[in-house]
C-alpha positions in Angstrom: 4.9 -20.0 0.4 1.2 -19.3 0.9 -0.5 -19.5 -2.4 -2.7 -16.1 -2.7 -5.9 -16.6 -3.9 -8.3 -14.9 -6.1 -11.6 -13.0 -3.8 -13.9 -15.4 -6.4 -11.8 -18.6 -5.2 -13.3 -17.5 -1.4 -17.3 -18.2 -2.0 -18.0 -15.1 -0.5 -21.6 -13.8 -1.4 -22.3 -11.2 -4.4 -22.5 -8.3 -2.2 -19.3 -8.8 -0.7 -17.6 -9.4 -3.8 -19.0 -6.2 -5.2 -17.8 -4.3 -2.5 -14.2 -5.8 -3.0 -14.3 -4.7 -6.6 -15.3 -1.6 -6.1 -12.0 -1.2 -3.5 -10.2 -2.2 -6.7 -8.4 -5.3 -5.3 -7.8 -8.2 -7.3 -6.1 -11.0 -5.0 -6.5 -11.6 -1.3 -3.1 -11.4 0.9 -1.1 -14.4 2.1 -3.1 -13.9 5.8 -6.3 -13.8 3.9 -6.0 -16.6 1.7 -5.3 -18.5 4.5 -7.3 -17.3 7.2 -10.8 -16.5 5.3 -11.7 -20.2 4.4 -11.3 -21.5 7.9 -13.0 -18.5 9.2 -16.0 -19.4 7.3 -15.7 -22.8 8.2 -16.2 -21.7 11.9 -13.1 -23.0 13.1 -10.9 -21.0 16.0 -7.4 -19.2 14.5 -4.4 -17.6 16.0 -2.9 -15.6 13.2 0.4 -14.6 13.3 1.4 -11.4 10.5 3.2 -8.7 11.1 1.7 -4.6 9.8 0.7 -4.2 6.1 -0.5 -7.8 5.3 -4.3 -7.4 6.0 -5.2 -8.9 8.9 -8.8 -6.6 9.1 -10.0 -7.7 6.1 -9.0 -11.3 7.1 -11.3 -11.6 10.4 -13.8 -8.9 8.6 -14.8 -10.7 5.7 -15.9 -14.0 7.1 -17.0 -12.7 9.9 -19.8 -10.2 8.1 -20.6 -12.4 5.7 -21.3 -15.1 8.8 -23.8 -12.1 10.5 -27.0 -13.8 10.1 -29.8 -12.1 8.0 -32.5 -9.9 10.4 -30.7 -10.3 13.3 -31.0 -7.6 15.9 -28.4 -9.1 18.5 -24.7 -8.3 19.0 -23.7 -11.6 17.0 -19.9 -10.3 17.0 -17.2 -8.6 18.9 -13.8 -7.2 17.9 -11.7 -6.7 20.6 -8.9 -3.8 19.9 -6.4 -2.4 22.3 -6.7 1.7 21.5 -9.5 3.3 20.7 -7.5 4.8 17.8 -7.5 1.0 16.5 -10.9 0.3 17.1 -12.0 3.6 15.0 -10.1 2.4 12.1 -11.6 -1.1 12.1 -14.9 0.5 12.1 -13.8 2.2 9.0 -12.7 -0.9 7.0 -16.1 -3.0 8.3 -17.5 -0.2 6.7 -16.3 -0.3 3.4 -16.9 -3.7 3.3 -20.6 -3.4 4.6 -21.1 -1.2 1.5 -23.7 -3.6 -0.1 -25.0 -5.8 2.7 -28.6 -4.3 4.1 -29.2 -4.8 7.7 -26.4 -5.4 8.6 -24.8 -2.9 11.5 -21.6 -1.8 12.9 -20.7 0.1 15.5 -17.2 1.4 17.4 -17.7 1.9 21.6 -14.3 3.4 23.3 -13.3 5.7 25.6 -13.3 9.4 25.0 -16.8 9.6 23.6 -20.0 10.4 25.2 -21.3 7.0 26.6 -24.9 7.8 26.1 -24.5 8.3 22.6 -23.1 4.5 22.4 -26.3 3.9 24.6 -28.5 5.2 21.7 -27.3 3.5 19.6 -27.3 0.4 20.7 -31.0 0.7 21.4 -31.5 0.5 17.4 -29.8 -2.4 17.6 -26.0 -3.4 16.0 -24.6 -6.8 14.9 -21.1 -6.1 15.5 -18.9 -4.0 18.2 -15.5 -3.2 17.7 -14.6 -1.7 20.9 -11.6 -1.6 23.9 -12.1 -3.6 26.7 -12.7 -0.9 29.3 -15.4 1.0 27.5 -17.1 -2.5 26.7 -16.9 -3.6 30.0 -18.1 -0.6 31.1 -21.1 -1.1 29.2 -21.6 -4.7 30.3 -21.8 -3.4 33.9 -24.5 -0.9 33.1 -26.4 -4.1 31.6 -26.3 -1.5 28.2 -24.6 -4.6 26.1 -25.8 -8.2 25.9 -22.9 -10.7 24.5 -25.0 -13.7 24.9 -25.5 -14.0 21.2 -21.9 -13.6 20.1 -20.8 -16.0 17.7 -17.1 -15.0 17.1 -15.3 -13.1 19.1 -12.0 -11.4 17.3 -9.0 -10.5 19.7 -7.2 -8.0 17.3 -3.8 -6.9 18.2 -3.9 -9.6 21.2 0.0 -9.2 21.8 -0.4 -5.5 22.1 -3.4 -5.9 24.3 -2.0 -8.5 27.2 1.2 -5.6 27.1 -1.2 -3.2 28.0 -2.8 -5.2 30.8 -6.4 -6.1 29.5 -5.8 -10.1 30.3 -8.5 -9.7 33.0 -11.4 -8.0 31.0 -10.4 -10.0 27.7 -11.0 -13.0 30.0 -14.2 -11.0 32.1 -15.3 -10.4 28.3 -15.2 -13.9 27.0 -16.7 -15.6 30.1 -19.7 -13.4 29.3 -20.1 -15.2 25.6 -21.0 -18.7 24.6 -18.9 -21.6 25.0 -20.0 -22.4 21.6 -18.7 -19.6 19.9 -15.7 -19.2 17.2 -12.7 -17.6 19.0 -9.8 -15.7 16.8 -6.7 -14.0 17.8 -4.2 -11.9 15.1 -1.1 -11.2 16.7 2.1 -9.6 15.4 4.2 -12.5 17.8 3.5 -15.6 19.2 4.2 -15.2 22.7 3.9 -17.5 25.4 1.4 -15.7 27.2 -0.5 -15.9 23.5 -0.6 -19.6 23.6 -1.7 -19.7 26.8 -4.7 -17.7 26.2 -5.4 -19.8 22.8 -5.3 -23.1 25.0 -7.6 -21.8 27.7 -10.0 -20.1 25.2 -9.7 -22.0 22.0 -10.9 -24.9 20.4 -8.3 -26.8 18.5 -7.1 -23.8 16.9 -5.5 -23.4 13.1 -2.4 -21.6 13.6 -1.4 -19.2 10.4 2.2 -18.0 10.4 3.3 -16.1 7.4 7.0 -16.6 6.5 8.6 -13.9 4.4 10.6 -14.1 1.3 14.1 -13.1 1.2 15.9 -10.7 -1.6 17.2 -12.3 -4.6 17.7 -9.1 -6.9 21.1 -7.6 -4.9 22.1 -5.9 -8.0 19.3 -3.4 -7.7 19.6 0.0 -6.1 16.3 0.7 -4.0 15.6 3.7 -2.5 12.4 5.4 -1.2 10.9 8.9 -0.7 8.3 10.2 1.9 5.9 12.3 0.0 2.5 13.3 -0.2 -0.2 11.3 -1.2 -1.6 13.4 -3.3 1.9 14.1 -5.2 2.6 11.0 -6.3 2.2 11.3 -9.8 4.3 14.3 -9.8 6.8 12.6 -8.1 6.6 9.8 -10.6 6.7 12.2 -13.5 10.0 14.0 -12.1 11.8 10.6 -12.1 11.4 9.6 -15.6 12.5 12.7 -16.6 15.6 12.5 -14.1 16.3 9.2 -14.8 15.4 8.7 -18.6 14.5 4.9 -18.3 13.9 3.6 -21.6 11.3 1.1 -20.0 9.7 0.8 -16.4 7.4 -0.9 -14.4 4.9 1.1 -12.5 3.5 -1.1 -9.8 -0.2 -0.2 -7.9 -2.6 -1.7 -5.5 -5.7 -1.0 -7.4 -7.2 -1.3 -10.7 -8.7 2.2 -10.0 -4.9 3.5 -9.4 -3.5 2.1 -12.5 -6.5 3.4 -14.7 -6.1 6.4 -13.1 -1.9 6.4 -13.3 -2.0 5.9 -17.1 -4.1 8.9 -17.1 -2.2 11.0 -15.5 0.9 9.9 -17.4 -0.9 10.0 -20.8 -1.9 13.5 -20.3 1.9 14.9 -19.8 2.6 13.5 -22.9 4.5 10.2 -21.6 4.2 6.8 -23.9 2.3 4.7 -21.3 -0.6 2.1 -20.8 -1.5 -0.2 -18.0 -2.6 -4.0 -17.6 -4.8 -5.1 -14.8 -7.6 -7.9 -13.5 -9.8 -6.1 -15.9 -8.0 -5.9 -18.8 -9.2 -8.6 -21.3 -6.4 -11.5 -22.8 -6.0 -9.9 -26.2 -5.5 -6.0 -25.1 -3.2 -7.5 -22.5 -1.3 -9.1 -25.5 -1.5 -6.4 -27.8 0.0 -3.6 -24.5 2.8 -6.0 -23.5 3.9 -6.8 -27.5 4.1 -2.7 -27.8 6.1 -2.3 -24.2 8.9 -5.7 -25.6 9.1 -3.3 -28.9 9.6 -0.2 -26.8 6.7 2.0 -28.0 5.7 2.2 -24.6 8.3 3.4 -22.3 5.9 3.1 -19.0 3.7 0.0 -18.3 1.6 0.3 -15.2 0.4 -2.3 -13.5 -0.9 -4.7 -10.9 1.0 -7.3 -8.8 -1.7 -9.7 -10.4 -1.7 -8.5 -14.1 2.7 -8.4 -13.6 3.0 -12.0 -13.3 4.2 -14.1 -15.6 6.1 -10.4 -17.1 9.8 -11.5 -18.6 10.9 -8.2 -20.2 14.4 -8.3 -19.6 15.3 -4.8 -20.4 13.3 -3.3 -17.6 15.3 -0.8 -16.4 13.2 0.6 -13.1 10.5 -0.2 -11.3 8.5 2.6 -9.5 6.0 1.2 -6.3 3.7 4.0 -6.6 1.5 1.9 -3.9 3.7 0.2 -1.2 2.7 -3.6 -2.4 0.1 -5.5 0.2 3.3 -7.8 1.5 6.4 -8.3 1.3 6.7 -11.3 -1.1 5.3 -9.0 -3.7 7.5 -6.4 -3.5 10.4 -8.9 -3.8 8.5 -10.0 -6.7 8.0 -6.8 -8.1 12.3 -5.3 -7.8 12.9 -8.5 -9.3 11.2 -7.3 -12.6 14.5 -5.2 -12.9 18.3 -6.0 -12.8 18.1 -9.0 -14.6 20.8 -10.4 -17.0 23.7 -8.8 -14.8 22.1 -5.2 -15.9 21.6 -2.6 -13.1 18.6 -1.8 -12.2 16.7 0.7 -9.8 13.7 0.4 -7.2 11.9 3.8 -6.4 9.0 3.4 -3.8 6.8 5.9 -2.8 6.1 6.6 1.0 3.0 8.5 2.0 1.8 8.7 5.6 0.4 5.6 7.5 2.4 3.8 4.9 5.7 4.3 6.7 4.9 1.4 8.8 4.4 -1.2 6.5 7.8 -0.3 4.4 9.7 -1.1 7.6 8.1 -4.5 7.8 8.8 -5.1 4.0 12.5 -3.9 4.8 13.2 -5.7 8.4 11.7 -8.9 6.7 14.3 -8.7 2.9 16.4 -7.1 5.2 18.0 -4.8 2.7 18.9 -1.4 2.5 17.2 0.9 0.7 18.2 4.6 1.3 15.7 7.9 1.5 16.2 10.3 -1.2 15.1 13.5 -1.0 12.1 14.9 -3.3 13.8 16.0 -6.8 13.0 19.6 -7.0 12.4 21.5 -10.3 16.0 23.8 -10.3 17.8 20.1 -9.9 15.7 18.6 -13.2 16.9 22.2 -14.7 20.2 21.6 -14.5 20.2 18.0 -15.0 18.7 18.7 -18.7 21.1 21.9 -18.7 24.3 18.8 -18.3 22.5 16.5 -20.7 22.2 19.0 -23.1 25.8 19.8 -23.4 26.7 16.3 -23.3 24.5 16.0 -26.7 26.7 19.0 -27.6 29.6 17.3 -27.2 29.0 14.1 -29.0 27.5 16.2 -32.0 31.1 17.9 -32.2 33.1 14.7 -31.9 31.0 12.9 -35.0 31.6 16.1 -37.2 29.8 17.3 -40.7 28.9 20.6 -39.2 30.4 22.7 -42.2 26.8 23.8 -43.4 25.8 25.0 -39.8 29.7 26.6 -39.4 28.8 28.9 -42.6 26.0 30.8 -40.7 27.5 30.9 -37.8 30.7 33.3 -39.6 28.3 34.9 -41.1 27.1 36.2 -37.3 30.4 36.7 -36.8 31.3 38.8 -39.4 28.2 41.0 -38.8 29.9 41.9 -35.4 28.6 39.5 -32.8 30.7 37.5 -30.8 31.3 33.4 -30.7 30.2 33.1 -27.2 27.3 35.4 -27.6 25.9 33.5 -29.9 26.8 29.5 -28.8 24.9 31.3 -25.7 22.2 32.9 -27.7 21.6 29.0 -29.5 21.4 27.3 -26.2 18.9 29.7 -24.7 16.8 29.4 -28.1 17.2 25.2 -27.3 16.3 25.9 -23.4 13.2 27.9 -24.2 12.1 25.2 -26.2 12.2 23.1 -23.2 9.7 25.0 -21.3 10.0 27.4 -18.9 10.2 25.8 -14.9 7.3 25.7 -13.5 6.2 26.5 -10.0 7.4 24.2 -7.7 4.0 22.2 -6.3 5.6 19.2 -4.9 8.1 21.4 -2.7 5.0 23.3 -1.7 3.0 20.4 -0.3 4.5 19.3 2.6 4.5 15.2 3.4 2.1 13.6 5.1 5.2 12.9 7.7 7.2 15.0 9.5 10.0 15.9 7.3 13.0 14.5 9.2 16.9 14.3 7.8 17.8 11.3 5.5 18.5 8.1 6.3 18.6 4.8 5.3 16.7 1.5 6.3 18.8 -1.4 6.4 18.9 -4.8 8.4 21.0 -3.5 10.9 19.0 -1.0 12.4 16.1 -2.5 14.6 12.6 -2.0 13.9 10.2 -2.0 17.0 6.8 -2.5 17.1 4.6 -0.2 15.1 3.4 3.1 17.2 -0.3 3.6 17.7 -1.5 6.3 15.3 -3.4 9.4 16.7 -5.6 9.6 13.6 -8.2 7.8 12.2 -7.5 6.2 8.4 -8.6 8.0 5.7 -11.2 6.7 3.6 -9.8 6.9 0.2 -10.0 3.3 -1.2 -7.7 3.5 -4.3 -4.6 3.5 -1.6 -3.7 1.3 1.5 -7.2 1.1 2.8 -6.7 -2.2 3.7 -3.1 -2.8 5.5 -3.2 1.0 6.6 -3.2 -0.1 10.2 -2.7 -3.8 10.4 
């Protein structure tokens, strides 16, 4: 297994790093830790990951930080197959540009005005992320000069040579230097692939990233589609459905888990979270508390999580669908141990749909769609639990001081079941009236379709192209959104 390696392991310049920590992540991916030193080594890759491991950042990274400084030439070139693809690129370069001055970006595709492109590439832009038709439309108006490319990036190259583009991907790089550094990311390795890497690369590194398989069958996974912006609600709703004594609540970010505890903290749950930030001894002093049991929720990174032997874990919540799928393997497997049961809950919001059917085709297990708990079914889960307590307070006796008052009710004229019911709506009010329903109101980021299950046996084709660009919000999936 590819070991991952810390962003300050990668001697990637100040800025960069800065703009990392401001996304919040901690570790690069398997694909990155493998890919970025090469990269900035200049030497050619064919990269082979499937969605949700972070192939952008992999190629984007090195490649800005290769950019060199004042220049006013097209010095790079991301090749993408949809325009769709090419936007969301843009986006991530972005975020990553954040801190580096001079440096420009910009997306050319079909659909948009052509003589805006024009404009601005008059100013002047280091690095196009385009299709190969609108780009080679530009190359025949003379509009775009790749003389000066230095790396050209063939994103998505399977998906591209399916759609046809072999002739302008080939049109496109006879138009660069020989010299430059070539680099093609590729969900497979087809033949057609390594035919184009022999023709157009120079003693390539080949990356393949092999997936880990289950070894926690005793835990019961299951996952529900629901707004982003619900999470925490969601979360909430299943502590109080399921009562775990302890849990693991696993995020991307340091942000997210700052921001989790928060959330948590402030309806009154016994929670704290540990993270890249956190220093040795508050680390110490949080997981001592969560062994003891003072702390019923710990929230926390994949990083900050290792090395974690709590054996009495009894669920683990992804509130972040993890960055790949060793990780997630990594992170069920903080439950179920020592023969106990255990149970995975993993949140599902939007663009995220497509990496949780990578992570399941590659553990190839089953993990079953719930639907969202609603407020009536927590009511009358506490209404059961509550008569169970009622119950077990009859069968252990020494309720003679109690049974006094209630005869004296009695002989006043009220009736036994009026007032057993007139006690138990005293105990329910005390419970809190329901509340409205929010996370019914807000529908998914999904279509809401009927339930189902993933599992190994159903096949998983190739991810759909999405119609929309990725949102900017960099305390979620920014980075394997669409990769």
């Amino acid at each position: 297994m590819i070991k991952k390696l810390k962003f300050e392991e990668l001697q990637l310049s100040k800025e960069m790093l800065k703009a990392i920590t401001d996304l919040g992540f901690e570790e690069a991916s398997p694909i990155q830790s493998e890919s970025i030193p090469y990269l900035l080594e200049g030497r050619d890759i064919v990269g082979q990951a499937m969605t949700g491991t972070g192939k952008t950042a992999a190629f984007g990274i090195p490649l800005i930080e290769k950019i060199p400084a004042q220049s006013k030439d097209v010095n790079a070139l991301v090749l993408c197959p949809t325009r769709e693809l090419a936007i969301q690129v843009s986006v991530e370069f972005s975020k990553l540009l954040k801190y580096k001055r001079g440096v420009f970006v910009l997306p050319v595709y079909g659909g948009q005005p052509i003589e805006r492109q024009m404009r601005s590439l008059e100013r002047g832009v280091n690095i196009i992320i385009g299709t190969p038709g609108r780009l080679m439309d530009h190359m025949q108006r003379g509009t775009i000069s790749l003389s000066a490319v230095q790396t050209v990036v063939l994103d998505e190259a399977d998906q591209m040579l399916d759609m046809g583009f072999r002739d302008d991907i080939e049109a496109i790089l006879k138009q660069t230097s020989t010299e430059r550094q070539t680099v093609l990311f590729s969900a497979t390795m087809s033949q057609e692939i390594l035919t184009l890497a022999r023709r157009y690369q120079k003693n390539p590194h080949v990356i393949k990233i092999t997936h880990e398989k289950i070894t926690a069958p005793e835990v019961e996974q299951v996952y529900f589609e629901v707004d982003g912006r619900m999470k925490l609600e969601l979360l909430t709703r299943l502590i109080d459905l399921h009562n775990p004594k302890s849990s693991i609540v696993f995020c991307n970010t340091k942000r997210r888990v700052d921001d989790v505890v928060s959330g948590l903290l402030s309806r009154g749950y016994a929670a704290d979270g540990i993270h890249g930030d956190i220093s040795q001894p508050k680390r110490d002093r949080v997981m001592d508390k969560f062994r003891k049991g003072s702390i019923e929720v710990l929230v926390a990174t994949d990083v900050a999580a290792r090395g974690i032997d709590v054996p009495h874990v009894e669920a683990v919540f992804n509130f972040d669908i993890p960055q790949d799928e060793e990780s997630y393997v990594h992170r069920i497997g903080r439950t179920g141990r020592a023969g106990r049961a255990g149970k995975s809950f993993s949140f599902v919001s939007g663009r995220e749909q497509y990496e949780f059917r990578s992570i399941v085709r590659y553990t190839k297990a089953r993990i079953d769609k719930n639907p969202l708990p609603t407020l009536e079914h927590l009511d009358e889960l506490k209404k059961d639990k509550l008569f169970s307590e009622i119950k077990q307070i009859i069968q252990e006796g020494g309720l003679e001081k109690y049974t006094k008052r209630i005869e004296q009710l009695i002989a006043q004229g009220h009736g036994e079941i009026e007032v057993a019911s007139a006690l138990l709506k005293k105990v329910s009010c005390k419970q809190g009236a329901p509340k409205e329903d929010i996370l019914a109101q807000i529908p998914s980021d999904r279509p809401e379709r009927s339930s189902r299950s993933f599992d190994r046996r159903r096949p998983v084709g190739r991810r759909p192209v999405s119609r929309r660009p990725r949102s900017n919000d960099s305390q979620g999936r920014s980075w394997r959104g669409r990769d």
